[in-house]
N, C-alpha and C positions, 0 to 999 in steps of 0.2 A: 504494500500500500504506500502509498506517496505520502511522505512529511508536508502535513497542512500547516500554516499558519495557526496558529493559537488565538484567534479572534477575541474567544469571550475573557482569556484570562489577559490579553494585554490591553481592553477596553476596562476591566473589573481593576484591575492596578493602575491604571490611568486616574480612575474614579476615586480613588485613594490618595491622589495625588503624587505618586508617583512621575519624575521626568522620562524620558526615555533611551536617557542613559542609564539611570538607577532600574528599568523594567529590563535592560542590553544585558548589564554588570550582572545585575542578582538571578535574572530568571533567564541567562544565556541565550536570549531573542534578538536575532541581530535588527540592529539600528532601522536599517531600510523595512524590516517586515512591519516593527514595529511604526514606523512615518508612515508608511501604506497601509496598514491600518486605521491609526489613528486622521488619515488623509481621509480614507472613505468615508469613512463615520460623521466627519463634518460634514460633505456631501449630501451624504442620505441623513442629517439632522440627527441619528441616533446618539444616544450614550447607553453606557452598562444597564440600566436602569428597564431600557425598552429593549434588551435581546437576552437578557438573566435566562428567560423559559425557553428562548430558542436553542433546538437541536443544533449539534454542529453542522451536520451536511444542510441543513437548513440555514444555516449563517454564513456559512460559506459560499454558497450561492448567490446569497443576497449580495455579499460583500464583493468577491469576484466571480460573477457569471460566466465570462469568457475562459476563463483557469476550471471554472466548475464543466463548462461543455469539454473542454480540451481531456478532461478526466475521463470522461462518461463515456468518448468518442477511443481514447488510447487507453491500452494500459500500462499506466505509470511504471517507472522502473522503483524500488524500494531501495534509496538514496541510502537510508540508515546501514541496510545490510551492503552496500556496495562500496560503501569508505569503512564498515568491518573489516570485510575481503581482501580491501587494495591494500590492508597490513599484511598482509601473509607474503610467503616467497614466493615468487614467480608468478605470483596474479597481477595484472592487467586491467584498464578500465577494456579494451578490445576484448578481453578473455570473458570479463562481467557482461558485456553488449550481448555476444555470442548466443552466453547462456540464458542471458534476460529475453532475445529473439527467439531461441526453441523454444522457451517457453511458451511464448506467447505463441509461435506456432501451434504447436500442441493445444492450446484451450482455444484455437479458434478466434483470436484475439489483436488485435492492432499495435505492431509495435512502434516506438517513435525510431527516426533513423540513428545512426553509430554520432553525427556529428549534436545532433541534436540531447541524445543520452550523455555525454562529454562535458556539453554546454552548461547543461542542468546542472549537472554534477558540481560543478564550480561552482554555477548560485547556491546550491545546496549548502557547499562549501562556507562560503559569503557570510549567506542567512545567517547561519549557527557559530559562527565565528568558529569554528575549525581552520587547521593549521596542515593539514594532508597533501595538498595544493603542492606545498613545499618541499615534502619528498620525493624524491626523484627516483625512475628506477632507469637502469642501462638502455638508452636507443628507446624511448619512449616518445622522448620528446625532443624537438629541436625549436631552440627559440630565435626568431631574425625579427631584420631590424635596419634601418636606417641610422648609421652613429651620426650624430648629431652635430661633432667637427667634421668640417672638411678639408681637402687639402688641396695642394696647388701642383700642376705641369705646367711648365715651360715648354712654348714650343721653342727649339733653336734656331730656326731659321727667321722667326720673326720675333721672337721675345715675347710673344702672348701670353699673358699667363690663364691657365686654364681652369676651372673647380674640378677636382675631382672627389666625387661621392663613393663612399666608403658600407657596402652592403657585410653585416654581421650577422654572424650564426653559431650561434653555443648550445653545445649537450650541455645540459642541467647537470648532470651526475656524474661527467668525468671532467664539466668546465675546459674540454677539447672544440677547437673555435677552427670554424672559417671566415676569411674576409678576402672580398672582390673589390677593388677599385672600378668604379664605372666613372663613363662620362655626364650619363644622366641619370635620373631616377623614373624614367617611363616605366608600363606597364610591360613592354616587351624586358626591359633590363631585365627588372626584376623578376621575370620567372627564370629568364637564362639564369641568374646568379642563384636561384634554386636547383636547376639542373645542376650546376657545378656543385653545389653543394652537395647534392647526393651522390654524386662521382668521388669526391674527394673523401666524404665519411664513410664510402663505396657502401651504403643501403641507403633505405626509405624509412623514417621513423613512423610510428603511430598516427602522431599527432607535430601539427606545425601551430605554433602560438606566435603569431605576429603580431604589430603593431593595428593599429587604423589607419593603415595608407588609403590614399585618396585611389590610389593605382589598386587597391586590389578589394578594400572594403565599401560597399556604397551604404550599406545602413548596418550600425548596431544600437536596437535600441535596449532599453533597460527591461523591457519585456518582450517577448515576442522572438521570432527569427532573426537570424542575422542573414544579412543579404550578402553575400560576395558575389563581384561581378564574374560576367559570363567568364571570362578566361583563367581566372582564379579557380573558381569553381572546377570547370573543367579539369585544368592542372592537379588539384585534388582526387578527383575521381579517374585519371589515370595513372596517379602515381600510388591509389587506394591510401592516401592519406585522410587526417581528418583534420582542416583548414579551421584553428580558434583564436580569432580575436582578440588580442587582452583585454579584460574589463576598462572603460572607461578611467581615465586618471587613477589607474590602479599600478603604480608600478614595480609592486612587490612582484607581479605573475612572471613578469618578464626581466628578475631579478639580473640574473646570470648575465644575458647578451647586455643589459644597459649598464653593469658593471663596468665590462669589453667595452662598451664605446665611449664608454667616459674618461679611457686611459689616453 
């Protein structure tokens, strides 16, 4: 079953005057669930007072309907058993997908795609202020990136000085790096300096955790799918990668390479 929102108990501490920091701190709710709660609730004019009798599947609905179809329509993967799992040796979020997919084959059932189970995983992560995010297991993950200096060519024959942009890419868990010097930062660079990159690490990792390039992400919003453009995409699905975004001004996810580029 899927980790709902706790609706009645962070509107019932609210009501107590609780801030929500002190409902984050004490009742391990992370910040955003609890602002989006406390968001809607203004909204629809409620307080504790008018949903005390409401059921939960009954509140939740009220509260997020569009999260309540998406439910109804898939079956959720169970977040809680699946950052149990990813402690063990040699388990995998690809390995949990796998199994969460027979599943649901077997009951006849909807499952969500590999990039989308990943995604989640991470808000899941988020939500509950978990710290799993950060361990890293061998060829799982490869983090890129645009470093943020750049540097200069000369041409000799005429003294130009040129920019050159500086493409980076770090395993997490052995901090073993590539970097391309390019002329530009287009959408064609950048998947070429992916290709090189799987040449040189000589494999394809699981998952690719990039920035918000304007070249390769056209929407990530804080709910819903994330859109990568058609050539990203594509790139993905032939290298059977799973293409993730880092959270918004979140620059813990993409520790490792923003480390690298800041040297």
């Amino acid at each position: 079953m899927a980790n709902k929102i706790n609706i009645k108990l962070i509107l019932e501490l609210h009501s107590r005057g609780l801030s929500r920091n002190r409902i984050d701190s004490e009742r391990h709710i992370g910040k955003h669930s609890v602002s989006a709660v406390l968001k809607r609730a203004e909204e629809l004019k409620l307080a504790y007072i008018d949903i005390q009798d409401m059921n939960d599947a009954e509140l939740y609905r009220k509260f997020f309907p569009d999260k309540y179809s998406a439910e109804i329509l898939y079956e959720l993967p169970d977040y809680a058993y699946v950052h149990k799992e990813l402690s063990r040796t040699g388990v995998t979020l690809k390995l949990l997908w796998a199994e969460y997919n027979s599943k649901c084959i077997q009951s006849s059932k909807l499952p969500v795609g590999y990039a989308k189970f990943c995604d989640d995983y991470r808000k899941y992560i988020n939500t509950n202020s978990l710290t799993n995010h950060l361990v890293h297991k061998p060829g799982i993950i490869v983090e890129v990136d645009w470093s943020g200096s750049t540097m200069q060519l000369t041409d000799k024959y005429t003294g130009e000085i040129i920019p050159v942009y500086l493409f980076v890419a770090t395993l997490p868990y052995s901090q073993y790096s590539f970097v391309e010097p390019c002329l530009n930062m287009k959408e064609d660079t950048l998947l070429m300096c992916h290709v090189k990159m799987f040449d040189f690490f000589g494999g394809v990792t699981n998952r690719i955790v990039c920035d918000n390039l304007k070249t390769g992400v056209i929407k990530h919003p804080k709910e819903g799918d994330i859109i990568l453009n058609e050539k990203y995409e594509s790139f993905g699905q032939h290298y059977v990668t799973a293409i993730m975004p880092a959270p918004v001004r979140t620059p813990k996810a993409k520790a490792s390479v923003r480390v690298l580029s800041a040297r």
